[in-house]
C-alpha positions in Angstrom: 22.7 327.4 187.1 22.6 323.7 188.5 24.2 323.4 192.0 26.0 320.0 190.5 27.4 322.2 187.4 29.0 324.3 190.0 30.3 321.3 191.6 32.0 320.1 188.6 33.5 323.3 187.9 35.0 323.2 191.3 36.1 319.9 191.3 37.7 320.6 187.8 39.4 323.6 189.2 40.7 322.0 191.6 42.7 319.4 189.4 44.0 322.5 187.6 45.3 324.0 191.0 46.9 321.0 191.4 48.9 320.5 188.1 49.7 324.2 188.5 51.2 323.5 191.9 53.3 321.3 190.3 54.4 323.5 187.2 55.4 326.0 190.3 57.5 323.2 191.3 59.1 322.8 188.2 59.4 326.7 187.5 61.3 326.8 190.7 63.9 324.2 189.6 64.3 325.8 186.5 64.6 329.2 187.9 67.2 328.1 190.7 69.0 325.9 187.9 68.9 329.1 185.2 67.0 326.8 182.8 65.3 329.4 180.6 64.3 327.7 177.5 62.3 324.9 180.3 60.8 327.8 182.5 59.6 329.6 179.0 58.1 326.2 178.5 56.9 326.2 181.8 55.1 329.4 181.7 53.4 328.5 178.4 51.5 325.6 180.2 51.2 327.9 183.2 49.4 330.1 180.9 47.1 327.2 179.4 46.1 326.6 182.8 45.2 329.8 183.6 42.9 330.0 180.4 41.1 326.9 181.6 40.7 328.2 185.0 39.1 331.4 183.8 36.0 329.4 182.1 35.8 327.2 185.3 35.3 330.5 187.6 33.1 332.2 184.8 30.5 328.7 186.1 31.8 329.2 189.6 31.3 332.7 190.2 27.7 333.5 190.6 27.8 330.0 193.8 30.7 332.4 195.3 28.9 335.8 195.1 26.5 334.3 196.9 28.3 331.4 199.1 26.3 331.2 202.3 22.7 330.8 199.9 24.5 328.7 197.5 26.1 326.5 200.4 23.0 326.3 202.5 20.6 325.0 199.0 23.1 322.1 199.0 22.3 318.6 200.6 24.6 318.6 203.3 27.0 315.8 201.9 27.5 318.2 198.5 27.8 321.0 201.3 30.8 319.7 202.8 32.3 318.9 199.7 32.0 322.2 198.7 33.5 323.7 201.7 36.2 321.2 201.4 37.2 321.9 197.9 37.1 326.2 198.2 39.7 325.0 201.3 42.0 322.7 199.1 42.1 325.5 196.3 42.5 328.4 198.4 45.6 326.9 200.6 46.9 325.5 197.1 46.5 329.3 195.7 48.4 330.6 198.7 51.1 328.0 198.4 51.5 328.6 194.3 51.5 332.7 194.8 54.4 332.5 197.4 56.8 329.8 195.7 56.0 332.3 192.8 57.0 335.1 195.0 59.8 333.0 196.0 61.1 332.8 192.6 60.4 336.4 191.5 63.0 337.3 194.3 65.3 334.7 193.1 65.3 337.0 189.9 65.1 340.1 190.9 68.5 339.4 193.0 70.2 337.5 189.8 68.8 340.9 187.4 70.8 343.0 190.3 74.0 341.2 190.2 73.9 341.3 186.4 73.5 344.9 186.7 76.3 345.0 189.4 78.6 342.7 187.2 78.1 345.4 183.5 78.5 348.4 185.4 81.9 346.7 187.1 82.7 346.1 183.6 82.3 349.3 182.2 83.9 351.1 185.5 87.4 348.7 184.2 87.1 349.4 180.6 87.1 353.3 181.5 90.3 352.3 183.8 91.6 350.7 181.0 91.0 353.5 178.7 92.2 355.8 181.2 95.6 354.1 181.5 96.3 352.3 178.1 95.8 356.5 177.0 98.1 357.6 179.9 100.8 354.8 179.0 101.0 355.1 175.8 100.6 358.8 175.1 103.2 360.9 173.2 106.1 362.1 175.4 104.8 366.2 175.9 101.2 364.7 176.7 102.8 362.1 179.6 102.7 363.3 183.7 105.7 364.4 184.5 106.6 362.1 187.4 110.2 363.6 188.2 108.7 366.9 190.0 
C-alpha cells in the first residue's frame, strides 16, 4: 500500500472527525433542547459518517499496526504530518466520545424522571381509586367513623 494512500486516508478522516465534532455539537443542542425529530436526523448523518470512516481505517489500518516502520519509511516532512494528523484525530475522538457521554447522561436522567413522574401517576390514580371507592360506597360497606 502507497505510504501517500495512507496519507490521504488520514487526511480524509480527519475532515470526517471534524464534521462529526460538529454533529456532536448539534446533537447536544438537540438533546438539551428535547428536539427529537433533529437529533434522529442527527444520528442519521452521524451514522453516514461512521460508514465513511470505516473504509478510510480499512486503508489506514495496516500504517497503524505497524506505526513506528510505517512512520520511520516516511520523508520526514510526510512524518510529521502524520504524527500531527493521528494527534488532531485522537484529541477530536476524545472530545466527541465525552460530549456523547455527556449527552447519554443527560438522558439517562430525563428516562429516570419520566419513570419517577408514571409511577407518581399511577401511585395517585390508586389513591384515587382507593377513595372515589371509599366515598362513594353503599352505606353497610362505608368505615364507621362514629366508634
Amino acid at each position: 500500500m502507497a505510504n501517500d494512500e495512507v496519507l490521504v486516508a488520514m487526511r480524509r478522516q480527519l475532515e470526517c472527525y471534524q464534521r462529526l465534532a460538529k454533529l456532536a455539537n448539534a446533537q447536544h443542542e438537540h438533546v438539551q433542547d428535547s428536539r427529537t425529530e433533529e437529533l434522529l436526523g442527527v444520528l442519521s448523518q452521524r451514522q453516514k459518517l461512521l460508514e465513511e470512516m470505516s473504509q478510510l481505517e480499512r486503508i489506514i489500518l495496516p500504517a497503524k499496526r505497524n506505526w513506528r516502520g510505517y512512520a520511520d519509511a516516511l520523508p520526514p516532512v510526510e512524518r510529521a504530518e502524520a504524527e500531527e494528523l493521528i494527534g488532531a484525530i485522537r484529541r477530536l475522538l476524545e472530545d466527541i466520545a465525552a460530549a456523547d457521554r455527556d449527552d447519554t447522561l443527560v438522558l439517562q436522567q430525563r428516562k429516570l424522571n419520566l419513570g419517577k413522574g408514571i409511577n407518581q401517576a399511577a401511585v395517585a390514580r390508586k389513591f384515587n381509586n382507593a377513595y372515589t371507592k371509599a366515598a362513594y360506597a353503599p352505606a353497610r360497606e362505608r368505615l364507621d367513623t362514629q366508634r
